[in-house]
C-alpha positions in Angstrom: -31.0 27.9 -45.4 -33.5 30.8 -45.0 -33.9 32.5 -41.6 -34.1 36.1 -40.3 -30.9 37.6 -39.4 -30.5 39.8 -37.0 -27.7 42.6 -38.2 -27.6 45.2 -35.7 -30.1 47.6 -33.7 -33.2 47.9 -35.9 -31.5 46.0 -39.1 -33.3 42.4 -39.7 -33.3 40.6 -42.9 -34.4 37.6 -44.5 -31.7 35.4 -45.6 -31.6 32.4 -48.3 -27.6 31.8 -47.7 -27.1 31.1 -44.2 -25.5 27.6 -43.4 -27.8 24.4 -42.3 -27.1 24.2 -39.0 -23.9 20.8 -38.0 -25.6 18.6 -34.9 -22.7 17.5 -32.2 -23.0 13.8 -31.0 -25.8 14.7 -28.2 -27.5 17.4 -30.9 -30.9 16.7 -32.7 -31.5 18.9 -36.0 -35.2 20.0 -36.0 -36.8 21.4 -39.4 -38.6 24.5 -37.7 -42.4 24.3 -38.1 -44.1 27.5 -36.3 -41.9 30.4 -34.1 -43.8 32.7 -32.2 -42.0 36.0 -31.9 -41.4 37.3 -28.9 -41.4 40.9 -27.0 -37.4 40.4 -26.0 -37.0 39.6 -29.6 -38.8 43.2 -30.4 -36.4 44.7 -27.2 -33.3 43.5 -28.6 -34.2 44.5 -31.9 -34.8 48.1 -30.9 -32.3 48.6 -28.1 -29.6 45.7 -28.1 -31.9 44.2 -24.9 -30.4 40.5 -23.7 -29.4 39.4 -27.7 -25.9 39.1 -29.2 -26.1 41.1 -32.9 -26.0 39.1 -36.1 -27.8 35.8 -35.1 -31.0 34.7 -35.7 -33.2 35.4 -33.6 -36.3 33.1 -32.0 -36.3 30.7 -29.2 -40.9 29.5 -29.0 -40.6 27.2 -31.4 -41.9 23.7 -32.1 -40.3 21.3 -34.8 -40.0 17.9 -36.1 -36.5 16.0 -35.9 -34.9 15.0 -39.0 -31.4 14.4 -38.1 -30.3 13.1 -34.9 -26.4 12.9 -33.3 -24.8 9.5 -32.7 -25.2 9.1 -28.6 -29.1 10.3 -29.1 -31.5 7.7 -28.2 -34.4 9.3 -26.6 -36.0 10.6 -30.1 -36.2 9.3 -33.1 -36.3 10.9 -36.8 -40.0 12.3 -37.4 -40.8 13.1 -33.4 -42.8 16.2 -33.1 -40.8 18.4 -30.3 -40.2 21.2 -28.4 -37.6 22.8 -26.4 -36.4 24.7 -23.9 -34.1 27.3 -24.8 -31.9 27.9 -21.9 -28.7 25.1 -22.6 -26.7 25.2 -18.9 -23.6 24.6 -19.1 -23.7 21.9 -16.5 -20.4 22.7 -15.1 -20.6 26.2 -13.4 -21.2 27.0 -9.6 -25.3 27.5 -10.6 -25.6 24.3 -12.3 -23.8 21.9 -9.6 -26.1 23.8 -6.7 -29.1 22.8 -8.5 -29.5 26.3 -10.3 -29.1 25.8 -14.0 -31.9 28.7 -15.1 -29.1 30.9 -13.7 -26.5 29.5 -15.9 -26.8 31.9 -19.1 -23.8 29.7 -20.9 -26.3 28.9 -23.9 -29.5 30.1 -24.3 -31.1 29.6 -27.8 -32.3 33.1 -29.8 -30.5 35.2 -27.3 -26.7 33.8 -27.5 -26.3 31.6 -30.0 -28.7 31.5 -33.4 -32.7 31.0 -32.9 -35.3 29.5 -34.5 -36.8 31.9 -37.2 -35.2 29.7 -40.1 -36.0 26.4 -41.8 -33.7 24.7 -39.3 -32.2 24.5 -35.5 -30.1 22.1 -33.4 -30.8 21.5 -29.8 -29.2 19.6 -27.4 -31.6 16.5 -27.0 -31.5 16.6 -23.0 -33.6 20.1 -23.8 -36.3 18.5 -26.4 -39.7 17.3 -25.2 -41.7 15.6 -27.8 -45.1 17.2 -28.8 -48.4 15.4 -28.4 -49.8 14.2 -31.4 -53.6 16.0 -30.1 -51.2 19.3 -29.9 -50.9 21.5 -33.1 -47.9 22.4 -34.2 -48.9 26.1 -33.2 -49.9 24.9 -29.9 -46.5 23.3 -29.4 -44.5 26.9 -30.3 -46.8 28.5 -27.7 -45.8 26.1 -25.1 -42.5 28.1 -24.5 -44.2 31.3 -23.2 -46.3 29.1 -21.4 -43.7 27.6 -19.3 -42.7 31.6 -17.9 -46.5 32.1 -16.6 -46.1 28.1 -15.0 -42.5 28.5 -13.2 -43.3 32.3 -12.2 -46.9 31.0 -10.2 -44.8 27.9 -8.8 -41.6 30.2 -7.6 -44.4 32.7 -6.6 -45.8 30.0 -3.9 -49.5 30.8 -4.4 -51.8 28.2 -2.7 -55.2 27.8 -3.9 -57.3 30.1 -2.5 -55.4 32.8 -2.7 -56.0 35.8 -4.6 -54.0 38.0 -7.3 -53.5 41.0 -9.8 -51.8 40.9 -12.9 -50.6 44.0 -14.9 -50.6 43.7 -18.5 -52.9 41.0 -20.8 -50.2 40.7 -22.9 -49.1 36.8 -24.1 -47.4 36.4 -20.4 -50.3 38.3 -18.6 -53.4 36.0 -20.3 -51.2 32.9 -19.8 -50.8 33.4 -16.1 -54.4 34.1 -15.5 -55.2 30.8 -16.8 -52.1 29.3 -15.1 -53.9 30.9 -11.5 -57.2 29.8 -12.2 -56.2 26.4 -12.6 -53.9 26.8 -9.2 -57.4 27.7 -7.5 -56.9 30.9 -7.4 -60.0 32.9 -5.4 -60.1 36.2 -7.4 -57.7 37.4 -10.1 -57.9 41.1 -11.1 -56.2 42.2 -14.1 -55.2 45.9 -14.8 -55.0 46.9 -18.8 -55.8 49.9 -20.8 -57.0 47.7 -24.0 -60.5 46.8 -24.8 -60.2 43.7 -26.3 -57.2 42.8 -23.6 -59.8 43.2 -21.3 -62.5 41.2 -22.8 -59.9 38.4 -23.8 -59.0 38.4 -19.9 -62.3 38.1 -18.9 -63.2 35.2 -21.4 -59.7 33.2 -20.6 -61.1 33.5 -16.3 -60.5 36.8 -14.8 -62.9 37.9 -12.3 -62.4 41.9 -12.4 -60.5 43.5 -15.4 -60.0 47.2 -14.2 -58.5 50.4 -16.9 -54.5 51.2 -15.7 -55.6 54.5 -13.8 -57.8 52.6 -12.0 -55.8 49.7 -10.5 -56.9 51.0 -6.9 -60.3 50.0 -7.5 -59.4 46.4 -6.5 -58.6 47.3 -2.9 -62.3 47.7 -2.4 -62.9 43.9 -3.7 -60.2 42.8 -0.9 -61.5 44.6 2.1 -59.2 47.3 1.5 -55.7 45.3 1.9 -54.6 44.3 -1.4 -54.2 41.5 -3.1 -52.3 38.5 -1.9 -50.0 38.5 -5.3 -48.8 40.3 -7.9 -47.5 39.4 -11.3 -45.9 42.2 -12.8 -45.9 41.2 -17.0 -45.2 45.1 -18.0 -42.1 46.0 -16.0 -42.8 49.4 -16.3 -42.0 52.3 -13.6 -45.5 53.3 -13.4 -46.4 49.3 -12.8 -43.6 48.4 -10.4 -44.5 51.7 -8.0 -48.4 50.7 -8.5 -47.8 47.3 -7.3 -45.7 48.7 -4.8 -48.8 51.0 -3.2 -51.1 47.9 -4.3 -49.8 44.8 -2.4 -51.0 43.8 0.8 -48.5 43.8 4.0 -46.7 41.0 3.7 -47.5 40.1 -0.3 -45.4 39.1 -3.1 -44.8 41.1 -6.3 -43.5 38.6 -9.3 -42.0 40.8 -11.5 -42.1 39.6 -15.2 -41.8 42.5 -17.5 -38.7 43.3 -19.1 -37.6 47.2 -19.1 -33.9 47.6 -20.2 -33.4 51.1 -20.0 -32.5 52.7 -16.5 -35.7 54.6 -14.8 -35.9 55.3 -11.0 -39.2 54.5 -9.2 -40.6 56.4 -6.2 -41.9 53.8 -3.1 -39.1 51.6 -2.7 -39.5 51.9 1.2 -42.7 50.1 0.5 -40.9 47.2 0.4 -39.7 47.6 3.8 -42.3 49.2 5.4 -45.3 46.6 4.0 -42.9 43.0 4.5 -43.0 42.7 0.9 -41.2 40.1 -1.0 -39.9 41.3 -4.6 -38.7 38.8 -7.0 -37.6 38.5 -10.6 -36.9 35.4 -12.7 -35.6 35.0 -16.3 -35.5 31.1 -17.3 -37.2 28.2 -16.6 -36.7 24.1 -15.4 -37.4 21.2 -17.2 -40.4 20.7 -15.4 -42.1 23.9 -16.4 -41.9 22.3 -19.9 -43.7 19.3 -18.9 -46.3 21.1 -16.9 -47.2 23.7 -19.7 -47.7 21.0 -22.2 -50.1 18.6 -19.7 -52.2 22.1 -19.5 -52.4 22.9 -22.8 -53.0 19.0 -23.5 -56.2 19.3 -20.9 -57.3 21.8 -22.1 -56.8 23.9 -18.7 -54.9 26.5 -21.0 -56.0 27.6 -24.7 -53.3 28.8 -26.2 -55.1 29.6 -29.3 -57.4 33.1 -29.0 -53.8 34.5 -27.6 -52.5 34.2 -31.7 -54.1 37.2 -33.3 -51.7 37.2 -36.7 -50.3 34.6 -38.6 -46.9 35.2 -41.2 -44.7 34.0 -43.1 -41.1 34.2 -43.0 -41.4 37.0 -46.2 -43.5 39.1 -43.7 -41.5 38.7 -40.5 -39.3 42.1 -41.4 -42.5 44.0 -41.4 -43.7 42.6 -38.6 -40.5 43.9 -36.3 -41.2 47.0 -37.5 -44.8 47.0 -36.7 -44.6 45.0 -33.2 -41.7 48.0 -32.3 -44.7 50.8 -32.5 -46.1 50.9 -29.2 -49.4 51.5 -30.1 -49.5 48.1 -32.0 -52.3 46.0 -30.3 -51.4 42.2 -31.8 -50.4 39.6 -28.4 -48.9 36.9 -30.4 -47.4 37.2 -34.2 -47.2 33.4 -35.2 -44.0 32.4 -38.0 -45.6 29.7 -39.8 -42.1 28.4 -41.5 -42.0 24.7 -42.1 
């Protein structure tokens, strides 16, 4: 089977000789159609991030089954899928208290092989099938999709409400869309790239504002902030600017992943202004099904967030290029299958 391997820090080949993937009884075997790659993917290639070494890599993917284990009888062979990544144990203290995005026992691309190669198995009870109006494309986009959906829901926003959003990366442009169709009032967006900000404005952001001038938006909420704040950066100077940003009694969201150790200045903010601060990592089942109903009424387009298409020959290159931070692609597309 060919896939990318992931060696060690900043070693990723393509491989033709690593073995087809054996499906347990309750295990479907997918041939891999599109992978999107993602930025933990570029983190744990680069710094170790939440990946095990030597393993391939890749966990937005969309397939179609060809191979199906004996007590399987959800799916059948030729059903265009998806999955969720995250496989709980079912067993642990999380997962009995109704917790499984807590249980890291399995979780696809990060612990145990990926999907950047020609083939991966999944536990069926983590497959949804694809829509036959969605693209293949569509369908590998759906993962990413489901962290701007279950970060709004946990976030509590009510329609009405209003919100910033640091970064117009993949995450960033997807929960934009995600809060307009929650009924959000106004959503500002803070980013430092042109055509980031363009793309934010055209996918339903109301006010797109340069990163040294996040501030500005106090004046478009009577000078108190915004109700909400999704932090898809993760960044120092991000998480202290949402600090000083959020209105007494807000909610920051924090997204962005940042794995090396950094201290930030305005943590009595937190106190001081009532804030609530939360992280997630992981998403429910329903976050699946939600992402792909938006995508399906077209209340999300997916699509303009794609800006370069590879193949599996050009994936090598493109770690390399995605690890430059000056590199301005949002989503690199695997077209494999």
């Amino acid at each position: 089977m060919r896939g990318i391997f992931f060696e060690r820090l900043m070693q990723i080949y393509l491989r033709d000789d690593l073995p087809k993937p054996v499906i347990n009884s309750d295990e479907v075997l997918i041939k891999v159609k599109n992978c999107g790659i993602c930025g933990s993917d570029i983190s744990s290639f680069k710094s170790g991030g939440m990946s095990s070494q030597e393993m391939i890599l890749g966990h937005e993917f969309s397939g179609e089954i060809i191979e199906m284990g004996l007590n399987v009888n959800s799916f059948k062979i030729g059903d265009r899928v998806v999955a969720n990544p995250n496989e709980p144990c079912l067993e642990c203290n999380y997962c009995k208290s109704g917790n499984e995005t807590s249980c890291i026992h399995h979780t696809i691309g990060v612990t145990h092989d990926g999907a950047l190669a020609e083939y991966i198995k999944v536990r069926a009870d983590r497959v949804h099938k694809l829509p036959d109006s969605l693209s293949f494309e569509e369908g590998a986009m759906v993962e990413p999709l489901t962290i701007a959906v279950h970060a709004v829901k946990l976030s509590g926003f009510k329609i009405g409400n209003n919100a910033a959003v640091f970064g117009a990366g993949t995450i960033g442009l997807m929960i934009i869309q995600v809060l307009k169709a929650a009924g959000a009032s106004n959503i500002f967006v803070i980013e430092p790239i042109e055509y980031k900000q363009k793309l934010a404005l055209e996918l339903g952001a109301d006010f797109v504002f340069d990163t040294k001038k996040w501030n500005r938006i106090l004046k478009h909420t009577d000078k108190i902030g915004p109700d909400f704040i999704f932090d898809c950066v993760g960044i120092p100077d991000t998480i202290m600017n949402s600090l000083m940003l959020i209105k007494r009694g807000g909610f920051i969201m924090l997204i962005g992943m940042y794995s090396a150790p950094f201290e930030v200045k305005g943590w009595f903010q937190i106190i001081s202004k009532n804030i609530t601060f939360k992280g997630m990592y992981l998403v429910d089942q329903d976050a699946f099904k939600t992402a792909i109903r938006l995508i399906e009424q077209k209340k999300v387009n997916v699509t303009p967030l794609i800006t370069r298409r590879v193949n599996l020959e050009e994936v090598t290159e493109s770690f390399k290029r995605l690890s430059d931070a000056l590199h301005e692609d949002i989503k690199v597309m695997v077209n494999i299958g």
